[in-house]
N, CA and C atoms as an extended XYZ file, in Angstrom:
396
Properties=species:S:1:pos:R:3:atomname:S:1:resname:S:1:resid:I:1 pbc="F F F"
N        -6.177       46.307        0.063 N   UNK     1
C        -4.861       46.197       -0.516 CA  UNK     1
C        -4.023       45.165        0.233 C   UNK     1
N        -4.366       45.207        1.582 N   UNK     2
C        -3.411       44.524        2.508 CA  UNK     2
C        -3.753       42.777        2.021 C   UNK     2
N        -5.024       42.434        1.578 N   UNK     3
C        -5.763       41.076        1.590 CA  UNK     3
C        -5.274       40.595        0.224 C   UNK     3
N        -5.161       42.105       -1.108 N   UNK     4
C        -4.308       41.322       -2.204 CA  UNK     4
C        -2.807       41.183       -1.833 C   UNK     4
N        -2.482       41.311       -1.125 N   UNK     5
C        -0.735       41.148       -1.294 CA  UNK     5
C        -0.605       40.078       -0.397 C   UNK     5
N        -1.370       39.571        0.978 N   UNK     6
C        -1.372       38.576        1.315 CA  UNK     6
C        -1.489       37.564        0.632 C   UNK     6
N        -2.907       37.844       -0.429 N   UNK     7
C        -3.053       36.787       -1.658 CA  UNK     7
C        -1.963       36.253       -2.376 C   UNK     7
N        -1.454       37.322       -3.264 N   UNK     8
C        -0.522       36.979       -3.845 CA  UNK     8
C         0.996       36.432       -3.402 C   UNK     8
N         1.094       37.206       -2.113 N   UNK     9
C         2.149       35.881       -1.486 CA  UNK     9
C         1.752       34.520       -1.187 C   UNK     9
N         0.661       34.165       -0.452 N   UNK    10
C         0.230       33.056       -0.133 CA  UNK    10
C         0.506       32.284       -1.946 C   UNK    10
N        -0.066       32.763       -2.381 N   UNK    11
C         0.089       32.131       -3.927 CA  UNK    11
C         1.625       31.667       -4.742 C   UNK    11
N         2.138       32.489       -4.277 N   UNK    12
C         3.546       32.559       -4.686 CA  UNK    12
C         3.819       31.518       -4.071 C   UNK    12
N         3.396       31.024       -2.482 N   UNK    13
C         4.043       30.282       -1.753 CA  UNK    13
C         3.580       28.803       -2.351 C   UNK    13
N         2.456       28.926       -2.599 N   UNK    14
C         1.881       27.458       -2.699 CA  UNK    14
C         2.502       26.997       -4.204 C   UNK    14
N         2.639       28.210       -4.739 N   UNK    15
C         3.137       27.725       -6.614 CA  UNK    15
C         4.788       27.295       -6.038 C   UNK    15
N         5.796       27.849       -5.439 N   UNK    16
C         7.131       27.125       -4.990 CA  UNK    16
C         7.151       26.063       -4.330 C   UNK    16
N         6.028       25.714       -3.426 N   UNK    17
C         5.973       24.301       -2.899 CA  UNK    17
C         5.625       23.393       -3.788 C   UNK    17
N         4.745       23.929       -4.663 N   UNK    18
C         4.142       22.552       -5.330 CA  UNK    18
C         5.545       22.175       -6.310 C   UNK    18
N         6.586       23.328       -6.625 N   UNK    19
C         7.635       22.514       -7.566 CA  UNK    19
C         8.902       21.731       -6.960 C   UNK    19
N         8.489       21.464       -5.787 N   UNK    20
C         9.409       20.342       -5.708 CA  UNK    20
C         9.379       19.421       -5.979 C   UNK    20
N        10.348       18.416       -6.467 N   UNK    21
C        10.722       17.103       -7.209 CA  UNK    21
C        10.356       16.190       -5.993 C   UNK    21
N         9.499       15.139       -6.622 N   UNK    22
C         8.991       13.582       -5.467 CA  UNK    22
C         9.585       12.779       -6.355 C   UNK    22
N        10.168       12.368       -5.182 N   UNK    23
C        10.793       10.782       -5.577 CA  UNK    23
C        10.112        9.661       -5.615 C   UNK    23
N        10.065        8.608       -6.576 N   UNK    24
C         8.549        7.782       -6.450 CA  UNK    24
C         8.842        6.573       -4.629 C   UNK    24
N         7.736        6.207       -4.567 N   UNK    25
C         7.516        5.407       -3.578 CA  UNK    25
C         8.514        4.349       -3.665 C   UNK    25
N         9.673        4.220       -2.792 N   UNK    26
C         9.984        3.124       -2.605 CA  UNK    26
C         9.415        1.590       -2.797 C   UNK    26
N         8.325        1.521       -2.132 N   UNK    27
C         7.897        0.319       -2.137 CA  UNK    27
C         7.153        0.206       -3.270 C   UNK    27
N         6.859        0.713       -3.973 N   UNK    28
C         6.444        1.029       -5.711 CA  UNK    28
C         7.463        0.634       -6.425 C   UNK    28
N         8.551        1.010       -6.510 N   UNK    29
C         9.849        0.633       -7.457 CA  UNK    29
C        10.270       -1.021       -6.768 C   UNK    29
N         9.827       -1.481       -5.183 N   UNK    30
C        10.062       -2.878       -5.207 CA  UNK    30
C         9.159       -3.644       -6.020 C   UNK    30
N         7.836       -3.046       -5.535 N   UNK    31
C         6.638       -3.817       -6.710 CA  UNK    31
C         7.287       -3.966       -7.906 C   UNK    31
N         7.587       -3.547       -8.716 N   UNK    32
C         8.277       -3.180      -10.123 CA  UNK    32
C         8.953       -3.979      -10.509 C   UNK    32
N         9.894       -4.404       -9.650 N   UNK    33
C        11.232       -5.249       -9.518 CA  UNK    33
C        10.907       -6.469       -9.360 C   UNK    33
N        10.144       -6.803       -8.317 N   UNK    34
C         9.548       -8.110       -7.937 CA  UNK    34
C         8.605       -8.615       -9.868 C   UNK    34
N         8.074       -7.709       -9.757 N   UNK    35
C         7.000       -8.311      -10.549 CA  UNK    35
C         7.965       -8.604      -12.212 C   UNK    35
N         8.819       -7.487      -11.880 N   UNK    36
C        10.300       -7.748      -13.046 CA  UNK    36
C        10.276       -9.522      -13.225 C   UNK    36
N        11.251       -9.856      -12.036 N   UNK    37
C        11.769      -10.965      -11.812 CA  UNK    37
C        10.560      -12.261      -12.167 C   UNK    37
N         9.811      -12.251      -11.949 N   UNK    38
C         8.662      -13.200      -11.455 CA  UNK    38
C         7.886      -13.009      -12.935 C   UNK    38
N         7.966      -12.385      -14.033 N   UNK    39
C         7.756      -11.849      -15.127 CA  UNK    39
C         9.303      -13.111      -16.114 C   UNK    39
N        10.201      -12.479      -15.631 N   UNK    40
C        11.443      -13.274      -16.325 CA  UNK    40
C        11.125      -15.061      -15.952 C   UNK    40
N        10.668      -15.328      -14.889 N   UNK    41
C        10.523      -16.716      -14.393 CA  UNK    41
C         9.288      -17.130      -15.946 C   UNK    41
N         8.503      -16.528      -15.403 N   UNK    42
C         7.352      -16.779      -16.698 CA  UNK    42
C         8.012      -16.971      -18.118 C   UNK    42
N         8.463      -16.247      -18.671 N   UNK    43
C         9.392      -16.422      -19.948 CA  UNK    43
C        10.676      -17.255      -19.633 C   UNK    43
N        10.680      -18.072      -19.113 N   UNK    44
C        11.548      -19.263      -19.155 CA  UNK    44
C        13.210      -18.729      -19.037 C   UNK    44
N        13.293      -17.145      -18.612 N   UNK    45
C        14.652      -17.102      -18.578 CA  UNK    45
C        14.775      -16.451      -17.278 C   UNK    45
N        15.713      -18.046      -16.815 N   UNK    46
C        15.704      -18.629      -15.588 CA  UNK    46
C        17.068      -18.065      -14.803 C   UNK    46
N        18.324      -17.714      -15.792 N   UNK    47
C        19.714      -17.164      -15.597 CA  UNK    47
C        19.258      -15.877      -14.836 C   UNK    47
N        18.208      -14.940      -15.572 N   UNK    48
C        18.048      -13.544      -14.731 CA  UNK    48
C        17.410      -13.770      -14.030 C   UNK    48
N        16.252      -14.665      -13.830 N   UNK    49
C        15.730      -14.535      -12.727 CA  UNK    49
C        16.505      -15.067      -11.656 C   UNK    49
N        17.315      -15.664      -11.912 N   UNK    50
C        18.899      -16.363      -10.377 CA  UNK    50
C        19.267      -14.687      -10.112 C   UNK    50
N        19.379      -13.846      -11.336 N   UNK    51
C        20.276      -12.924      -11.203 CA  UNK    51
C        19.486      -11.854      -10.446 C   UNK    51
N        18.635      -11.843      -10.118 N   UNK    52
C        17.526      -10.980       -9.398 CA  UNK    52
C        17.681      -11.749       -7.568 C   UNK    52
N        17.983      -12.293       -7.672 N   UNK    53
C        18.576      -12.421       -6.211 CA  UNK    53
C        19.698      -11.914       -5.356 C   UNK    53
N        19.681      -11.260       -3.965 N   UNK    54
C        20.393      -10.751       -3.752 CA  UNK    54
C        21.650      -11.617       -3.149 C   UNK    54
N        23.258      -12.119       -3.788 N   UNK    55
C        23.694      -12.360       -3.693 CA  UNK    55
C        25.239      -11.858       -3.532 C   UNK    55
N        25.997      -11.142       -2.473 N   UNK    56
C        26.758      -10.147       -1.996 CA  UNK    56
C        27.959      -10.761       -2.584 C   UNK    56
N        28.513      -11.931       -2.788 N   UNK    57
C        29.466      -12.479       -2.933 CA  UNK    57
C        29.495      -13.196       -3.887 C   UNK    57
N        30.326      -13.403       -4.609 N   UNK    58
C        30.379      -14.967       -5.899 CA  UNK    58
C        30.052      -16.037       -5.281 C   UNK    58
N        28.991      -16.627       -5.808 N   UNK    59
C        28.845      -17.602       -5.425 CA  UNK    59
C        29.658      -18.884       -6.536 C   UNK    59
N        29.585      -19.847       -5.650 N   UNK    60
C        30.232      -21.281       -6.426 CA  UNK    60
C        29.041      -21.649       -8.058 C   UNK    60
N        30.143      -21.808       -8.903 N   UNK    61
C        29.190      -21.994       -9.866 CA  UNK    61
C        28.429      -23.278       -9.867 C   UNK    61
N        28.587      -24.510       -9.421 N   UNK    62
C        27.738      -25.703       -9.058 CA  UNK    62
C        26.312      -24.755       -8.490 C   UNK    62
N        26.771      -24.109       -7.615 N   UNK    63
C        25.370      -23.468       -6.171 CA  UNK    63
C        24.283      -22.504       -7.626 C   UNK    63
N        25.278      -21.792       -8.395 N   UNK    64
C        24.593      -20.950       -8.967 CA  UNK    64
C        23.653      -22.002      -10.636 C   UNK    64
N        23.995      -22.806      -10.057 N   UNK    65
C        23.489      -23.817      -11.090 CA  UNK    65
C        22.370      -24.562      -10.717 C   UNK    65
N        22.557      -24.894       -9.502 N   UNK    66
C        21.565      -25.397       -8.809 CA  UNK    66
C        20.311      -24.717       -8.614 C   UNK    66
N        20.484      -22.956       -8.300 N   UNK    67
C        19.432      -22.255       -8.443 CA  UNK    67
C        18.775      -22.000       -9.416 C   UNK    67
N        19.597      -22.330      -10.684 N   UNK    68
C        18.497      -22.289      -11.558 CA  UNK    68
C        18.298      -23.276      -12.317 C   UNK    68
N        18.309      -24.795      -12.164 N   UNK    69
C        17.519      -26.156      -11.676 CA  UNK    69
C        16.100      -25.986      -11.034 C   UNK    69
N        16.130      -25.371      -10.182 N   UNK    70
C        15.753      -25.049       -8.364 CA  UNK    70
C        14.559      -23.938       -9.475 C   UNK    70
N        14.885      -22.978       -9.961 N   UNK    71
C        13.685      -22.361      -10.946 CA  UNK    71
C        13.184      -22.719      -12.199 C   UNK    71
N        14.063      -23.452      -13.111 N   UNK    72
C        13.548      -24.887      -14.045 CA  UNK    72
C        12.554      -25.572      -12.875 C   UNK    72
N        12.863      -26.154      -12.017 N   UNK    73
C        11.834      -27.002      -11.515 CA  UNK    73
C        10.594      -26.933      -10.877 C   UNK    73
N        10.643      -25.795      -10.031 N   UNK    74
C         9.608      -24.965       -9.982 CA  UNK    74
C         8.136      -24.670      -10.841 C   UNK    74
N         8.699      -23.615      -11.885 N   UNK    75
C         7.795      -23.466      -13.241 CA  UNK    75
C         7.124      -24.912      -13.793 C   UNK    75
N         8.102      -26.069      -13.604 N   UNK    76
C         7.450      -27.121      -14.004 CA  UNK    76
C         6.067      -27.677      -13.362 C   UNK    76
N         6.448      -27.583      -11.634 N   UNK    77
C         5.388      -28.350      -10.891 CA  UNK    77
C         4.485      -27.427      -11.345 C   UNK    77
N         4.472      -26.279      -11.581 N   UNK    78
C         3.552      -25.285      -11.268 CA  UNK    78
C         2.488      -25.414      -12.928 C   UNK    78
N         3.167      -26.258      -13.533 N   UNK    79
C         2.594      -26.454      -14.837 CA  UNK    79
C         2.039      -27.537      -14.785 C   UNK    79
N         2.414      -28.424      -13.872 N   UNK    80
C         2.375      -29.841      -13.875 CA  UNK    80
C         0.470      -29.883      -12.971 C   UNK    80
N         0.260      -28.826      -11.354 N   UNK    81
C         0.057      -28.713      -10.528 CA  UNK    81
C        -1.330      -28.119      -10.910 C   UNK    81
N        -1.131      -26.805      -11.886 N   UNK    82
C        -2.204      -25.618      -12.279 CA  UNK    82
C        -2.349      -24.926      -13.794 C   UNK    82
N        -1.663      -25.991      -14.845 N   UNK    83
C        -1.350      -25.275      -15.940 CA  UNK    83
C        -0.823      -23.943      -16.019 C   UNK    83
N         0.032      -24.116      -15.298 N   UNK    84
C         1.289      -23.493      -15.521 CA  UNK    84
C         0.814      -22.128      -14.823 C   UNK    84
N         1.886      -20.966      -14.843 N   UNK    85
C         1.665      -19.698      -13.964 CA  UNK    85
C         1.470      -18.784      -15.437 C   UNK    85
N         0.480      -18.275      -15.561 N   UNK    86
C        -0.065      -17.502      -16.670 CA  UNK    86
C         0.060      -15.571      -16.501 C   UNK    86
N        -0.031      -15.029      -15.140 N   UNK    87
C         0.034      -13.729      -14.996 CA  UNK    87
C         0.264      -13.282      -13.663 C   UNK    87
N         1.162      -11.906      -13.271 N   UNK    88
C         1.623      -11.840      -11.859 CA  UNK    88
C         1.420      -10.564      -12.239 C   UNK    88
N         0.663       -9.700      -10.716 N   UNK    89
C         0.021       -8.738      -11.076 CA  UNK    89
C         0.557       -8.360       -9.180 C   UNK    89
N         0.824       -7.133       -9.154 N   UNK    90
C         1.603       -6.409       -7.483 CA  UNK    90
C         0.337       -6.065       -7.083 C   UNK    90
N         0.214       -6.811       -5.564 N   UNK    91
C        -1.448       -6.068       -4.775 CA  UNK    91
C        -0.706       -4.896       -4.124 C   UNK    91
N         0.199       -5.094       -3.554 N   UNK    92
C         0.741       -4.161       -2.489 CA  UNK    92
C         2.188       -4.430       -2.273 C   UNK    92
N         3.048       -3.686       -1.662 N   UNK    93
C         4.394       -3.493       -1.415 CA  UNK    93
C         4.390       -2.238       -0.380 C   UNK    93
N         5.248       -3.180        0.953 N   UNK    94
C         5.452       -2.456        2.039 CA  UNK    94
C         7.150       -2.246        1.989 C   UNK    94
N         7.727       -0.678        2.110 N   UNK    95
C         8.987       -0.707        2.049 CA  UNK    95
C         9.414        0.123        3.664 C   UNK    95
N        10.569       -0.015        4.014 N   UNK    96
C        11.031       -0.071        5.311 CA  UNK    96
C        12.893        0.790        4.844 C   UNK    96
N        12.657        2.283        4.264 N   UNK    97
C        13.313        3.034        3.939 CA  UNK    97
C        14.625        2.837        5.209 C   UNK    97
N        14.384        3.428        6.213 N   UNK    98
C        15.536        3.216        7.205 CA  UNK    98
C        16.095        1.655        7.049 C   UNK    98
N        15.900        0.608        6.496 N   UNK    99
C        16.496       -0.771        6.756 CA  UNK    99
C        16.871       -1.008        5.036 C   UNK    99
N        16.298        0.071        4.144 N   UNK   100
C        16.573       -0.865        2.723 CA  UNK   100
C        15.966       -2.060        2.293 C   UNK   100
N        15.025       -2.624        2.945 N   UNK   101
C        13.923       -3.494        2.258 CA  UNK   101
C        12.608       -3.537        2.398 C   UNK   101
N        11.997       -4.328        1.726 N   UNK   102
C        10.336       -4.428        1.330 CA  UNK   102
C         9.988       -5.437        1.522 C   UNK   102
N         8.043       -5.847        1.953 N   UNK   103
C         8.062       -6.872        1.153 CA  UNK   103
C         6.524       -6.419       -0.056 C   UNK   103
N         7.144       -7.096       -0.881 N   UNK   104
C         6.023       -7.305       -2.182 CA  UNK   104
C         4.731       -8.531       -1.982 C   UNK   104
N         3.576       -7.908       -2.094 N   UNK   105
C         2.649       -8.762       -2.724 CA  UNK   105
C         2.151       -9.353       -3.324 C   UNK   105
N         2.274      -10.068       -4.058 N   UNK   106
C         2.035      -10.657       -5.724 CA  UNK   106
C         0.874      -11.589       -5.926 C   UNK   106
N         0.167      -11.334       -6.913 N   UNK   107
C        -0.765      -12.294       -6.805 CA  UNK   107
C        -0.816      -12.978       -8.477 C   UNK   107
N        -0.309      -14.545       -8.168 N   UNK   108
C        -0.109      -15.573       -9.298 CA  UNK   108
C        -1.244      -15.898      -10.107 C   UNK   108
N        -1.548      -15.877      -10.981 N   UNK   109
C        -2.759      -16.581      -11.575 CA  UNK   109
C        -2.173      -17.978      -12.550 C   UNK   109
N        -3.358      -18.634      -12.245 N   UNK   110
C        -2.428      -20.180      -12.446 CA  UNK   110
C        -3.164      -20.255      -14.005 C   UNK   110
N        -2.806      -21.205      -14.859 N   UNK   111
C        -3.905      -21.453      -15.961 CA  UNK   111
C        -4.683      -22.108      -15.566 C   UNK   111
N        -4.989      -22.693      -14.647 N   UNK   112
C        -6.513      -23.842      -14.356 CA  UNK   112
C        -7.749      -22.722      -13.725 C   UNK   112
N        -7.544      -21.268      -13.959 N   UNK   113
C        -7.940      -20.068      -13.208 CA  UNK   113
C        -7.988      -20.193      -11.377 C   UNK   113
N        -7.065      -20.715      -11.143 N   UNK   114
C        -7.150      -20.608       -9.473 CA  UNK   114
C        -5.756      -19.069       -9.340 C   UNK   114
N        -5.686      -19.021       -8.401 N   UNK   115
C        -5.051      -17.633       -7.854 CA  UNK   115
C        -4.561      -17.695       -6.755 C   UNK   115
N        -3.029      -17.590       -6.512 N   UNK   116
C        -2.535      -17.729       -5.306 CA  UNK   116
C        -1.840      -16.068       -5.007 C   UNK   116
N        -1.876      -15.619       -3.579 N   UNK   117
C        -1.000      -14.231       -3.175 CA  UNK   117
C         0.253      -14.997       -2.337 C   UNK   117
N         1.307      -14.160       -2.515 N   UNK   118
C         2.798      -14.714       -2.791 CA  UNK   118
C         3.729      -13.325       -1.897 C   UNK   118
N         4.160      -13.643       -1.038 N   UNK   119
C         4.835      -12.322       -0.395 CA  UNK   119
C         6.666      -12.536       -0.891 C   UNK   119
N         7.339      -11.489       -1.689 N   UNK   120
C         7.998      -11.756       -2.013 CA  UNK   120
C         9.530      -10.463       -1.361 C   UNK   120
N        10.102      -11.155       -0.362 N   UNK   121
C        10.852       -9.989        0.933 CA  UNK   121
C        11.971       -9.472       -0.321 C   UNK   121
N        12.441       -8.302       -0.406 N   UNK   122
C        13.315       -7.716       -1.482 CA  UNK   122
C        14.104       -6.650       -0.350 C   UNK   122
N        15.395       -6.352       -0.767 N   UNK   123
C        16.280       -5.670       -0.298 CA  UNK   123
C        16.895       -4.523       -1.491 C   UNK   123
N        17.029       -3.130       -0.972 N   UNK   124
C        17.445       -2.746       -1.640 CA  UNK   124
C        18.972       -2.250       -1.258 C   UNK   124
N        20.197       -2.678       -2.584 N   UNK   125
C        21.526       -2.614       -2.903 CA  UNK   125
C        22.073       -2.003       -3.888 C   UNK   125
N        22.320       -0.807       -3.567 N   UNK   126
C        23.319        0.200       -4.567 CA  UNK   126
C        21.948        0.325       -5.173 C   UNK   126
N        20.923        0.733       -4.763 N   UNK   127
C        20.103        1.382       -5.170 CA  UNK   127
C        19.303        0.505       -6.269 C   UNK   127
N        19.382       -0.990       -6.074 N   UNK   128
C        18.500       -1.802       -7.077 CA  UNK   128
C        17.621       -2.680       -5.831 C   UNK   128
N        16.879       -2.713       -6.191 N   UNK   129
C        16.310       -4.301       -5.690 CA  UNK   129
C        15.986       -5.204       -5.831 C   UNK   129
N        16.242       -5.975       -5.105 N   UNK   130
C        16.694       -7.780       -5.113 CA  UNK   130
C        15.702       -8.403       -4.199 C   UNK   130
N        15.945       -9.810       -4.663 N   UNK   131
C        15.077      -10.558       -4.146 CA  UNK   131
C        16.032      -10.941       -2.937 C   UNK   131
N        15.314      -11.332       -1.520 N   UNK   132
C        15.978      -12.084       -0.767 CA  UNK   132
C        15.857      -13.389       -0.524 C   UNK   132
């Protein structure tokens, strides 16, 4: 009698632990984000991908123009260089909870089929993350 009631507490115990709520992996939701951004670069819209940077302050609109010149020009060499950047796929993402940032792994596939890995440092702000 004594071995079923141990049972059934032990059981009880393990069924209340298992219902606690997990929060997903930090450095999982940077993967996400990164591969967001770097996804928007690919589809030629170049405004969000500026906007995926972490930028605390207004910046000057000339500067914020320039950055996305600066990602127009980019996508180009990279077309010019490897037929262009065709797919971005997350190897890994290391996140650093006490400091609020990560960095992401990314690995580019070019159209000429060559393949470059790309470390991409992200910060997280008000609970989003950004590129740094």
């Amino acid at each position: 009698m004594k071995k079923l009631l141990f049972f059934m507490i032990f059981s009880m115990g393990l069924g209340l632990s298992s219902c606690k709520e997990e929060s997903p992996d930090p450095g999982y939701l940077a993967g996400i984000a990164a591969k967001g951004y770097y996804d928007l670069l690919l589809e030629g819209k170049y405004e969000e991908y500026v906007a995926g940077f972490n930028q605390p302050y207004r910046i000057p609109k000339g500067y914020h123009e320039q950055l996305v010149l600066n990602a127009e020009m980019y996508v180009e060499q990279q077309q010019k260089e490897h037929a262009g950047m065709k797919k971005i796929d997350v190897l890994n993402a290391k996140a650093d909870t006490a400091r609020h940032v990560a960095d992401v792994f990314l690995q580019v596939a070019y159209g000429d089929s060559t393949k470059e890995q790309i470390v991409v440092p992200m910060v997280e702000v008000k609970g989003e993350w950004k590129m740094r």
